[in-house]
N, C-alpha and C positions, 0 to 999 in steps of 0.2 A: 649720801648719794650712792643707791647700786650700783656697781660695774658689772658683778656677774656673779649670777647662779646657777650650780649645776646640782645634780641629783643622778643617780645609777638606782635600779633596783628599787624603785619608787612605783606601786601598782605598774599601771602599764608600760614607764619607761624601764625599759629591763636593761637598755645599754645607756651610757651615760646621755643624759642631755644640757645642753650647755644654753644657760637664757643672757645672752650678754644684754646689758645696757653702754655699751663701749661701740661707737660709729664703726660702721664696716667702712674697709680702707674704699678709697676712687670714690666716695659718697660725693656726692655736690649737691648743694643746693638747701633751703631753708638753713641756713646755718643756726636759724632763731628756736632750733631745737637742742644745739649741741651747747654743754656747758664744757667750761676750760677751767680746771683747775690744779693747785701747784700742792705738792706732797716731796718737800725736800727739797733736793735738786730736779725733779721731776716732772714735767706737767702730763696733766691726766686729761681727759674727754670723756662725757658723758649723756646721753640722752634722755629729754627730759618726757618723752611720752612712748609706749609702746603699746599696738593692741595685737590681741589674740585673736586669729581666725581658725574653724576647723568645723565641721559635723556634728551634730550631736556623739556621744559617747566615743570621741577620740579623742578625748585626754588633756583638754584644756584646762576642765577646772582640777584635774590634777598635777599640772602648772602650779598654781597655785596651792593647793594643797598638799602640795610638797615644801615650799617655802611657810607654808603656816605649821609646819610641823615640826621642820627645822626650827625655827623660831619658837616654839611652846619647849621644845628638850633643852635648847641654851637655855631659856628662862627656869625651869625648874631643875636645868642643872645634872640631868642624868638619861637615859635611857629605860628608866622605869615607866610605867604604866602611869597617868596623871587619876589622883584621887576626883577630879570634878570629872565630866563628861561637858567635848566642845562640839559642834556643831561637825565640825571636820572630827570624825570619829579614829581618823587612823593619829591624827595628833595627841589621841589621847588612849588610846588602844594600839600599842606599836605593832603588835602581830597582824594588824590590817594591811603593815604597811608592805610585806614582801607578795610580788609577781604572785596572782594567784594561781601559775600553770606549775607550780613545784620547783621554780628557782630556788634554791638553796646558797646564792651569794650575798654575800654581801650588802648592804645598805650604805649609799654613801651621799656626804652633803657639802658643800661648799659653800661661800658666799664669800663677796671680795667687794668691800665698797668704800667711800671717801665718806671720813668723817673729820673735821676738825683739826685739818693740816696732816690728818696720818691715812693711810692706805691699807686698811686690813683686811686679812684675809685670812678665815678659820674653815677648818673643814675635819671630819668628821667620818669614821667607815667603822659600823658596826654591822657583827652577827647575830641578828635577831631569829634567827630562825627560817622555817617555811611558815606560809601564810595560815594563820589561823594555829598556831602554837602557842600558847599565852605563858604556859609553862615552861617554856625553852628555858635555858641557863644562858642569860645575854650576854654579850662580850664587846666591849669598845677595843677593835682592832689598831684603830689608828686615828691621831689627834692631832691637828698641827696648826701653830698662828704664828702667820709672820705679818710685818709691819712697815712699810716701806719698801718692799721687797728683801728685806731681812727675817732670816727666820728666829722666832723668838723663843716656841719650844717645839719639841715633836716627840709624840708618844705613838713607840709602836713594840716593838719586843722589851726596850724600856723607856726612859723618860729623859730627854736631851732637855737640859733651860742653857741657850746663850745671852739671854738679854743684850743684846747688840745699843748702839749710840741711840739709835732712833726712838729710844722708851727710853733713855735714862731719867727724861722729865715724870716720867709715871712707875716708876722703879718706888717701893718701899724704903722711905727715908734711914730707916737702920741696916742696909744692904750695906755696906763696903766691898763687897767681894764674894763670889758665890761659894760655895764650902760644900762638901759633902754632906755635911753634917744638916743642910740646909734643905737638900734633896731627899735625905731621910725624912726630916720632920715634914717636910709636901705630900712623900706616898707614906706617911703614914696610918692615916686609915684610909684610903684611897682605895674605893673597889672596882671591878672589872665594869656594874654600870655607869657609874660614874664620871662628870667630864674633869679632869685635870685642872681645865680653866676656870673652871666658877669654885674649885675648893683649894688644892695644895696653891697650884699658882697663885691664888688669889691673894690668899693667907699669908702667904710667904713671899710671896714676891712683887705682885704687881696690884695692888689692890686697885691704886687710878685706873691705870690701863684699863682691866677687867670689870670696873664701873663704868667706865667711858663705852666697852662696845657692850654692856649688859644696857643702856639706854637706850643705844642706838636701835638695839632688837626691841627693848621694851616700847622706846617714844618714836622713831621714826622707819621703822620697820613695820609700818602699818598692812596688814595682811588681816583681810575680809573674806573666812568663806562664806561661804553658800550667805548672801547679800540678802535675799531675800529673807532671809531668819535673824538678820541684823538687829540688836539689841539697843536702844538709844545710848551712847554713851557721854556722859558728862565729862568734858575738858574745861569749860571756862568757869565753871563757878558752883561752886557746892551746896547742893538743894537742902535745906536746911527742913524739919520734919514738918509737916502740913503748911510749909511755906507754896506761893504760888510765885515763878518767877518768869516774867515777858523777855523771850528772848529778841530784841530789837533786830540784831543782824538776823536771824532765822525768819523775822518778821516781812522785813525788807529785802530781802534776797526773794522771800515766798511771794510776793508781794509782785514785784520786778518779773516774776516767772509766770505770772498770773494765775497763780494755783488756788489763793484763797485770801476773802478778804477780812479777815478774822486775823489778832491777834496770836501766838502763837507763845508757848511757853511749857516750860516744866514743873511737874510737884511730884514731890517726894512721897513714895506712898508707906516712910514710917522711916527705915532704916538708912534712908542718904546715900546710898547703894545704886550705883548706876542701874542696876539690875533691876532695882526698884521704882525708877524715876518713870514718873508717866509722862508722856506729851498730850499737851492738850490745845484745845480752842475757847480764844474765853470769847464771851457774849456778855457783853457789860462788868457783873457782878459773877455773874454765872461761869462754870467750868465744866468743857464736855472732852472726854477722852477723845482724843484726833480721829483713832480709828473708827469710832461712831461716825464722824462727820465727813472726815477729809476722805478723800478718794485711796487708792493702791498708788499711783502714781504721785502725790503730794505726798503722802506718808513715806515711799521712798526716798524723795529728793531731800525733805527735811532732815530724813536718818543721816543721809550720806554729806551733806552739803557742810557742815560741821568737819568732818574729817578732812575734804578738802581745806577749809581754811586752816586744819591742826598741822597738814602737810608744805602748807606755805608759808604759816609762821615758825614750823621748826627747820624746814628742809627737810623734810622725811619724802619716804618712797611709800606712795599708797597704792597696795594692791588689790583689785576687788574682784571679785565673779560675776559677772554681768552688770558692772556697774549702770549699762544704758538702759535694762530693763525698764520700761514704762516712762520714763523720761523722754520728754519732745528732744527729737535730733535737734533744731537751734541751739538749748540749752547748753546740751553737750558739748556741742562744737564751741560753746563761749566759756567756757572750761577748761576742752583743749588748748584756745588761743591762750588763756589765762597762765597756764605752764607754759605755754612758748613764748611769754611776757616779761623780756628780762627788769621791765620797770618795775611788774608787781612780786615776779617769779623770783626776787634778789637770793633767795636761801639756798635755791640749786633742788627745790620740790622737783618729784617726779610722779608721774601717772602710768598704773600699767592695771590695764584691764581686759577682758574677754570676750566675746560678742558673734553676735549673728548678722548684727544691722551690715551692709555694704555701705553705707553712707561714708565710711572712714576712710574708702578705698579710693582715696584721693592723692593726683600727687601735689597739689596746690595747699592740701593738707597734713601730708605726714611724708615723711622719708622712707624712703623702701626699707630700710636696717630698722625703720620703727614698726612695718609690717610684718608682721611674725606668723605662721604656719603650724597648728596641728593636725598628724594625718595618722590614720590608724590601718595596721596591715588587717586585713582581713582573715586570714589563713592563723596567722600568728596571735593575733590580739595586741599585739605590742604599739605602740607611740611612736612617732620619732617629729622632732621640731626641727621647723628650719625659718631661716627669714625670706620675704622678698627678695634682699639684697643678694642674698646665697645665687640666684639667675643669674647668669653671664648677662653680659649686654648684647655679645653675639647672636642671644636667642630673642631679643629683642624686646628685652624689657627695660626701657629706658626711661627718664625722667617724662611725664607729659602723656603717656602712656595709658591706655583708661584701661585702670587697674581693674573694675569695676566689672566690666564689661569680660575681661581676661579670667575673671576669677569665674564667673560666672559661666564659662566654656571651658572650664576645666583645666588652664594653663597653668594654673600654677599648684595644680590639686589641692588635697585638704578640702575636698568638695561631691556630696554623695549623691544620684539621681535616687528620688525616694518618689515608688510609686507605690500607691495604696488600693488602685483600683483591681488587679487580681485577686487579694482580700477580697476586700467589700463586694466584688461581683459575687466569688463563691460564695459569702453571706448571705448575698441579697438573694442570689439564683436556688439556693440549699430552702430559702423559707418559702422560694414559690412552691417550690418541687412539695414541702412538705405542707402547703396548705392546698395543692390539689388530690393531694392524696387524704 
């Protein structure tokens, strides 16, 4: 479950931004959003849906693309450049990722969420350079994970491990006691791109630990950019080579949506490679690629609808970029309840997506603290995020309130008047001029 992601120094967030999934205090109401859970002596609070609102090109799906990017350098473990190329380009060309106006600070990342009785929280400040330097000489400034609100190591001029009570369950069973000699063998080959976490730490000291939160980013840190470039990916069962296989729930789910009344299933087009796996429709004996038949909107919901079920049987946090694209708002909205469903929701699943639809801007549907704000300075180019909940009440944004109506008159910004007809007239007017002449 995420509590909270921040990022500095992320394309257009140049000063830090903070995305909590943690209830803004004085909140009331839908409690059937908020989970409660215990980490030690502790309990915790979490929210289980949030949507993004904001303009075109003010920085929502680089929300998101800052979280996917954090996520791809945990996974491979360093600050180098990633050998595949992803759809989110700066995840994998890190030189994308600094302010294109000539910041020269720092890059920084956090994330802080509940997993499995522990509370963790890693974070992250390298100097990669100015934007568009691929040759810089990168440098991991500073590294730090703690675990219950205990700090477990912190790398910055050098390398602190306390291993505190709260990991001794995930502590390397030949540890009795930590040694110099022990902090030698961790930095050494240990380079400046390098995370500490996924190699000396790992190796030496905490290998569970350091598997438990390499999962958590790999299985339930689900982060989808650009949704529409979504690739089919197999979680329930491995396509075996020119096998044809009837997804029943994809069927029935598709079915229930009234998208299609065709069969629905996967084949493997050789190497069992999600990459490789086609969706199809079968017509008796016959198999026809989806995208021949199915629409833009069936082909989406199929893509994504799988992830949702992977988010509710793991408890993962699934993050997407317009997840609502070309999907009927009912659908949606029985999705959102489905996370607010703690009969079905048991795992502590969350939804966080980005959107243009106003349909969400309901308070009989989501919490103000789950209504979140992208707005972008004009002058500057810069981002900055805020929630709903961030409005006083004094200024009369209170529970019941038609949010909808409010957003739409500019109350809460994050909102641009876009006229196109001084264009299009000098078009229209420039071709009369020149077909009388």
């Amino acid at each position: 479950m995420l509590l909270e992601f921040k990022t500095k120094n992320y394309k257009s967030f140049v000063e830090e931004m903070v995305f909590s999934m943690t209830p803004a205090p004085k909140q009331k109401g839908l409690d059937y959003s908020v989970f409660s859970v215990k980490a030690g002596s502790r309990s915790y609070k979490g929210l289980s849906t949030a949507v993004i609102y904001g303009p075109n090109a003010s920085g929502k799906t680089n929300v998101i693309g800052a979280m996917d990017t954090f996520r791809s350098i945990v996974l491979r473990g360093s600050i180098r450049n990633a050998d595949i190329a992803s759809p989110n380009a700066a995840a994998s060309s890190l030189e994308l990722i600094p302010n294109c106006n000539g910041s020269k600070a720092p890059t920084e990342f956090s994330v802080r969420f509940f997993d499995d009785g522990l509370v963790i929280e890693y974070s992250i400040k390298a100097d990669l350079g100015s934007f568009m330097d691929p040759d810089y000489p990168r440098k991991i400034l500073e590294e730090k994970l703690t675990v219950n609100e205990n700090r477990v190591f912190m790398r910055s001029d050098g390398i602190i491990v306390d291993l505190p009570p709260s990991i001794k369950d995930h502590v390397n069973k030949s540890i009795k006691r930590k040694t110099l000699k022990m902090l030698e063998l961790a930095l050494d080959s240990l380079t400046d791109t390098e995370l500490f976490l996924c190699n000396g730490f790992k190796s030496i000291y905490a290998q569970e630990l350091v598997k438990k939160i390499m999962t958590w980013f790999n299985n339930k840190f689900i982060v989808v950019y650009r949704s529409d470039d979504m690739r089919i990916v197999r979680k329930f069962a491995d396509p075996k080579a020119n096998t044809f296989y009837v997804e029943k729930t994809l069927t029935e789910a598709a079915r229930e949506f009234g998208i299609t009344g065709n069969a629905l299933g996967y084949k493997s087009a050789g190497k069992g490679d999600a990459e490789d796996t086609i969706l199809c429709s079968i017509f008796g004996n016959k198999l026809l690629p989806a995208e021949m038949f199915e629409s833009y909107g069936t082909i989406r919901f199929i893509n994504e609808f799988p992830l949702v079920i992977l988010a509710l049987k793991n408890g993962g946090t699934l993050v997407m970029d317009e997840f609502d694209a070309s999907i009927h708002p009912m659908a949606l909205m029985n999705i959102i309840n489905i996370f607010h469903n703690d009969d079905i929701n048991k795992n502590h699943a969350q939804l966080i997506f980005n959107t243009h639809n106003p349909i969400f801007l309901d308070s009989s549907l989501l919490r103000r603290d789950e209504i979140k704000f992208i707005e972008r300075d004009e002058k500057t180019g810069n981002s900055i995020h805020y929630a709903l909940s961030d409005f006083r009440t004094a200024d009369g944004i209170r529970k019941g309130e038609d949010y909808m109506n409010n957003y739409f008159v500019s109350r809460y910004g994050a909102i641009k008047d876009v006229d196109f007809s001084p264009i299009l007239e000098k078009v229209i007017l420039g071709n009369e001029v020149n077909a009388d002449e």
